[in-house]
Structure formats: structure tokens, C-alpha cells
C-alpha positions as CSV (number, residue, x, y, z in Angstrom):
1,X,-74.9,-152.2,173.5
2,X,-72.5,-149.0,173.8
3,X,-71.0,-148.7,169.9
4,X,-67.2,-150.1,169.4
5,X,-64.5,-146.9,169.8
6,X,-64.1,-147.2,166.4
7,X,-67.7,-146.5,165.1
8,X,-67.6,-143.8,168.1
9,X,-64.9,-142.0,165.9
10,X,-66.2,-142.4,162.6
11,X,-69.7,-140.9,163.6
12,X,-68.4,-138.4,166.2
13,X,-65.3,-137.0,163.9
14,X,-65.3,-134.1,161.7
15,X,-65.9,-134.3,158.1
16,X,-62.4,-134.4,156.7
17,X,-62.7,-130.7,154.4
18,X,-61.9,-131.0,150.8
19,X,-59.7,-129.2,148.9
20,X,-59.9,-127.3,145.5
21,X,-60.8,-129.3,142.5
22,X,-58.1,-128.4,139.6
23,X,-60.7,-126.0,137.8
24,X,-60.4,-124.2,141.2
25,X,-57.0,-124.0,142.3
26,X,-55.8,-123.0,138.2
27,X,-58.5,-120.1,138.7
28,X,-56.9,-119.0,142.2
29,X,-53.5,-119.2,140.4
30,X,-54.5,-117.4,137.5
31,X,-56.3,-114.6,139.8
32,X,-53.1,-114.1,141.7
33,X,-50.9,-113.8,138.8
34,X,-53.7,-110.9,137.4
35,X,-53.5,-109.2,140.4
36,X,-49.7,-109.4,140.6
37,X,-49.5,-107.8,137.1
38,X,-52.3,-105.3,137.5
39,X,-50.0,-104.2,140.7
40,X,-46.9,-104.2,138.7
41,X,-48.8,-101.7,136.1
42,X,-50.2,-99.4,138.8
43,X,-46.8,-99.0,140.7
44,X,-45.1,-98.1,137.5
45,X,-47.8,-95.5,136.2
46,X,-47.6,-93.9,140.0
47,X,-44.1,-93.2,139.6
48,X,-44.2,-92.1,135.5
49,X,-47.1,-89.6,137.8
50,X,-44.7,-88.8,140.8
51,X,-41.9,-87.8,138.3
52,X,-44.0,-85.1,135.9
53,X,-45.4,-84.1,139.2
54,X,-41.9,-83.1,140.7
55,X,-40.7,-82.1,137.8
56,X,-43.0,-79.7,137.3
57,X,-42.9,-78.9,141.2
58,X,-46.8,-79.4,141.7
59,X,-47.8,-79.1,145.2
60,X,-51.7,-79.2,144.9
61,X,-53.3,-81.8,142.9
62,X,-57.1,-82.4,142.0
63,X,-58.3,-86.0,142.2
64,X,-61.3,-86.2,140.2
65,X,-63.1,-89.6,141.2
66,X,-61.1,-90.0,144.4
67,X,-61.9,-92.7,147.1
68,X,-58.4,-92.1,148.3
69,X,-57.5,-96.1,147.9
70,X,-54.6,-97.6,147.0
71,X,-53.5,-94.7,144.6
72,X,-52.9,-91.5,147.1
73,X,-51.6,-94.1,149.7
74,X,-48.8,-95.2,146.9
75,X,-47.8,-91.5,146.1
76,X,-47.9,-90.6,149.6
77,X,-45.3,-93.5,150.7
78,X,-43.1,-92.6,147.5
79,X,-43.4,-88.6,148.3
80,X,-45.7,-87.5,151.0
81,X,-45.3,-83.8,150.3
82,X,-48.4,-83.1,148.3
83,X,-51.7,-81.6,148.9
84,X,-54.5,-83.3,147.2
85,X,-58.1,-82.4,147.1
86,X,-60.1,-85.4,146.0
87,X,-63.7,-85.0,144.5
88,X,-66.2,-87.7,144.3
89,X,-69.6,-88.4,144.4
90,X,-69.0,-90.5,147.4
91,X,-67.3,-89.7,150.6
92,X,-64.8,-91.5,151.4
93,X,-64.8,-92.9,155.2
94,X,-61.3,-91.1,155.4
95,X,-59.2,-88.8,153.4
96,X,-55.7,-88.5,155.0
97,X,-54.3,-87.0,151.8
98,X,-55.5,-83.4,151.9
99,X,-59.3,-82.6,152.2
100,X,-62.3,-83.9,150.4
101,X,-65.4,-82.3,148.3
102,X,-68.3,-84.0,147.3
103,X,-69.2,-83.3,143.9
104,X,-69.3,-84.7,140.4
105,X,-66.7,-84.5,137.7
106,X,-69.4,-83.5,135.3
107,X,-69.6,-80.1,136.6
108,X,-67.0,-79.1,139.2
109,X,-67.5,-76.6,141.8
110,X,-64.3,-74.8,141.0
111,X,-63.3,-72.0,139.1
112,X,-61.2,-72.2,135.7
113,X,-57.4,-73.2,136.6
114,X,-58.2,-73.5,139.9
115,X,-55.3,-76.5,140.1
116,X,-51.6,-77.5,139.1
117,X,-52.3,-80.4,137.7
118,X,-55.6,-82.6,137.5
119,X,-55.6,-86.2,137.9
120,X,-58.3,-88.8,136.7
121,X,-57.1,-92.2,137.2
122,X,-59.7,-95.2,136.1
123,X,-62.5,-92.7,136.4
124,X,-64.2,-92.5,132.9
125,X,-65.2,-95.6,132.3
126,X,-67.8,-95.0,134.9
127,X,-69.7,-91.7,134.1
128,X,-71.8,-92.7,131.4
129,X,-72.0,-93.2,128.0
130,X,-70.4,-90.9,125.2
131,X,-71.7,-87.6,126.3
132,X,-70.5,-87.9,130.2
133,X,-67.7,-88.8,128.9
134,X,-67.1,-85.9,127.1
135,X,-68.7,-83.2,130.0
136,X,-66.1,-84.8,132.1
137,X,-63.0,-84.7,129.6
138,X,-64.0,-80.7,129.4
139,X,-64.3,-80.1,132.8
140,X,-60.5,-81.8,133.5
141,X,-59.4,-79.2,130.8
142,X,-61.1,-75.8,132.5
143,X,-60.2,-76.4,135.9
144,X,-56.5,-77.3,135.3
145,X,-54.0,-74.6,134.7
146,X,-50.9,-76.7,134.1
147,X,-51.2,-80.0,132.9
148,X,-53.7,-83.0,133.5
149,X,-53.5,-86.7,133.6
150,X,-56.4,-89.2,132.3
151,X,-55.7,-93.1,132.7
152,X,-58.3,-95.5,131.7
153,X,-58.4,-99.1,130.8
154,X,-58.3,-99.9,126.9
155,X,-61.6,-101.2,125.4
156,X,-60.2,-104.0,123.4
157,X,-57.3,-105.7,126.2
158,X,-58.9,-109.4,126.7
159,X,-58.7,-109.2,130.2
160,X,-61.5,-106.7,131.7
161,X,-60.0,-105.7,134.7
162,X,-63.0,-104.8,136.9
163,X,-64.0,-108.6,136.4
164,X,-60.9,-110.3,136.1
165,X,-62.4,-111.8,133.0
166,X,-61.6,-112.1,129.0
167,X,-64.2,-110.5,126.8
168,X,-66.7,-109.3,129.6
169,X,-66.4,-106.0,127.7
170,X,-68.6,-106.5,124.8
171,X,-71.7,-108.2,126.9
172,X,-74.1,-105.5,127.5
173,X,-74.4,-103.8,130.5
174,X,-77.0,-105.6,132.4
175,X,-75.6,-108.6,131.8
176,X,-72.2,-107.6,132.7
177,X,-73.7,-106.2,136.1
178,X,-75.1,-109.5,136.7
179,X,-72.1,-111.4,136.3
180,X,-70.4,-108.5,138.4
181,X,-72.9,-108.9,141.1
182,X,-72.4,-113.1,141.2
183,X,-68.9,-112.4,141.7
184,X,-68.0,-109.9,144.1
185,X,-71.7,-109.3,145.7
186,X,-72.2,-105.9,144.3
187,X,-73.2,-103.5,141.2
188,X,-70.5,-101.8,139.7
189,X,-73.0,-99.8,137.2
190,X,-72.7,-99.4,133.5
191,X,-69.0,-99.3,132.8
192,X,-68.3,-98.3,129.1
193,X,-64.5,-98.9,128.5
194,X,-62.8,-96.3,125.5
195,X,-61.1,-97.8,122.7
196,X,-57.9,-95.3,121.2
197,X,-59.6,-94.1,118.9
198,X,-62.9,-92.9,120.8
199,X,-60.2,-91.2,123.7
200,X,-58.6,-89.4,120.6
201,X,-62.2,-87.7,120.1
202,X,-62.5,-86.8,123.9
203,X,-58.8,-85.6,124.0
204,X,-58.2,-84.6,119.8
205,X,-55.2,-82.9,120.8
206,X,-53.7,-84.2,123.9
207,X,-50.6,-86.5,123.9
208,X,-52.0,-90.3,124.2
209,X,-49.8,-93.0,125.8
210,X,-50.3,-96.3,125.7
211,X,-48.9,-99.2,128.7
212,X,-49.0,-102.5,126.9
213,X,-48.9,-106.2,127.7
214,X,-47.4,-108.8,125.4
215,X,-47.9,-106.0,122.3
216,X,-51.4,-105.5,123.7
217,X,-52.9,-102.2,124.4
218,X,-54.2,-102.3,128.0
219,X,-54.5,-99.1,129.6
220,X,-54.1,-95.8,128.2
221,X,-52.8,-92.3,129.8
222,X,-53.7,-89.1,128.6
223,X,-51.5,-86.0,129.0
224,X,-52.5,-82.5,128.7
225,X,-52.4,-78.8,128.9
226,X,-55.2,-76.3,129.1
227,X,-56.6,-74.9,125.6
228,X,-54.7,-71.6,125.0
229,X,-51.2,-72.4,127.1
């Protein structure tokens, strides 16, 4: 006996798709409005970095930790009339910018104030612990002849902003690569954020400034000249 039309549909029809639950929907809501303010942060710090750049009519810039990214492609719509040489440990797939040298920022293949201006954006969080920190914070000072520029995130903001997450910071590291590698389906490596006070050590005498949110310190940008100018 063939089955009635309706028991034909209800067997033969797609599985009607849920939706998000309310836990998941608040968490895409509250990942867009993070990424909407991290944005708003980033466009404002390029142009703070496109004005001292023009000001001080720097043509050639060194991007220490470059993967060319969002950064270069922001300057370059705003400006478009620089040169950048980007240095990484990775090459990048492309590199419209300028040209590209692989190498690390711990000991650069350049000679001392070889550049305008040196740029280090989100970079030193990355290198290691204490120590690389430092090696890189002296290299950025011998190969600039001008002025430099160091941005990285601050240590104690709730919001760690290579997770998207409140507090991640203070986990160790292997658990924090764990949780980073559940997430977004890859290893970040150790990531050791600075407070103020442990960038005032790396930079004793360079001007410190600091981008806040709701009276919170979240990101700090070092400004610099060469030891001696």
C-alpha cells in the first residue's frame, strides 16, 4: 500500500534547520560589536601614523613584523605615496606595498639608520618572553634614523584581542594556545602581552601613549627617536 502524500512529505522533506539558541546569537552580536570597535581603534591609530608620517615627509618606511594585511592596505588607500619594506619571518603571498625581506626583528639585516621612520604595529607580543622583547626594542632603535612607532595591546584591557575573550591573558601559555586552537583552528604561539610599566623598561625614554576604552588602557603606542638625535 503506496504511503498517503502526506507521510510522503513528512519522510521525504528536509529537516527544517534551526536557528541560534540565545547564548549563540548574544555571542555573534557581541563578536561583531568587538570587531566594530577594534576597527574603529585601528582606523584611528593609521591616521595619528599617516599624519607624523607626512609631517615629517617620510617616504621609506620599515615594517618590522609585516604580513602586509589590513594595515599597509589602509595607509595605502588614505596615501598611497610611500615605499615600505616589510620584514617578517614569513613571506607574505604578496607584498604590493614596496618590497619584502625575510628576516627576524631580533637581528635585522640592515645597517644603523638605514630608515625614516620604523614601524612595529602588534608585533611584540609575539617574539618571546622578556629578553626578545627587549633584542627587538634595540634593534627598532639602531636601524631607525628619524623616529619609530611601537603599538602593542595593553596586558591588563579585559578583552584579549587575539581571542576575543576577557581575561585569556593571565592563563598560561599552553592553555591559552589550546583554547586558541578550539577557536580559530590554529596556534598562535606564546603571546606575552606588556603591561605600561614593563614597555616603560623596554622604551625608558621614549614618549608612551596610551588609546583607551571606557577609562581602560587598551593598547599602547610608543614614539621614538634614535639614542644620540
Amino acid at each position: 500500500m503506496a504511503p498517503s502524500s502526506g507521510s510522503a512529505k513528512h519522510e521525504n522533506s528536509p529537516q527544517r534547520r534551526q536557528g541560534p539558541t540565545g547564548f549563540q546569537a548574544g555571542a555573534q552580536k557581541v563578536f561583531v560589536s568587538l570587531n566594530r570597535l577594534v576597527a574603529g581603534f585601528r582606523q584611528r591609530r593609521v591616521e595619528r601614523i599617516l599624519e607624523m608620517l607626512q609631517s615629517q615627509g617620510v617616504e621609506v618606511v620599515l615594517d618590522v613584523g609585516s604580513a602586509g594585511g589590513w594595515f599597509w592596505k589602509t595607509i595605502f588607500e588614505q596615501s598611497g605615496s610611500l615605499y615600505v619594506i616589510g620584514l617578517d619571518v614569513k613571506t607574505p603571498d604578496s607584498f604590493p606595498y614596496g618590497s619584502f625581506v625575510r628576516g627576524s626583528g631580533l637581528r635585522m639585516p640592515f645597517k644603523d639608520g638605514s630608515f625614516d621612520c620604523v614601524i612595529c604595529n602588534s608585533v611584540i607580543e609575539h617574539v618571546g618572553g622578556f629578553d626578545a622583547q627587549q633584542a627587538l626594542a634595540d634593534e627598532i632603535r639602531r636601524v631607525a634614523r628619524n623616529f619609530y612607532i611601537l603599538q602593542v595591546p595593553a596586558k591588563h584591557f579585559p578583552v584579549e584581542p587575539h581571542f576575543l575573550l576577557p581575561f585569556v591573558q593571565y592563563l598560561p601559555q599552553k592553555v591559552k594556545r589550546s583554547i586558541h586552537r578550539s577557536l580559530y583552528g590554529f596556534d598562535p604561539g606564546d603571546i606575552h602581552l606588556l603591561s605600561k610599566k614593563s614597555l616603560r623598561k623596554l622604551f625608558p625614554e621614549e614618549q608612551i601613549e596610551t588609546e583607551k576604552f571606557l577609562l581602560l588602557s587598551k593598547s599602547y603606542v610608543v614614539v621614538g627617536l634614535p639614542s644620540g638625535d
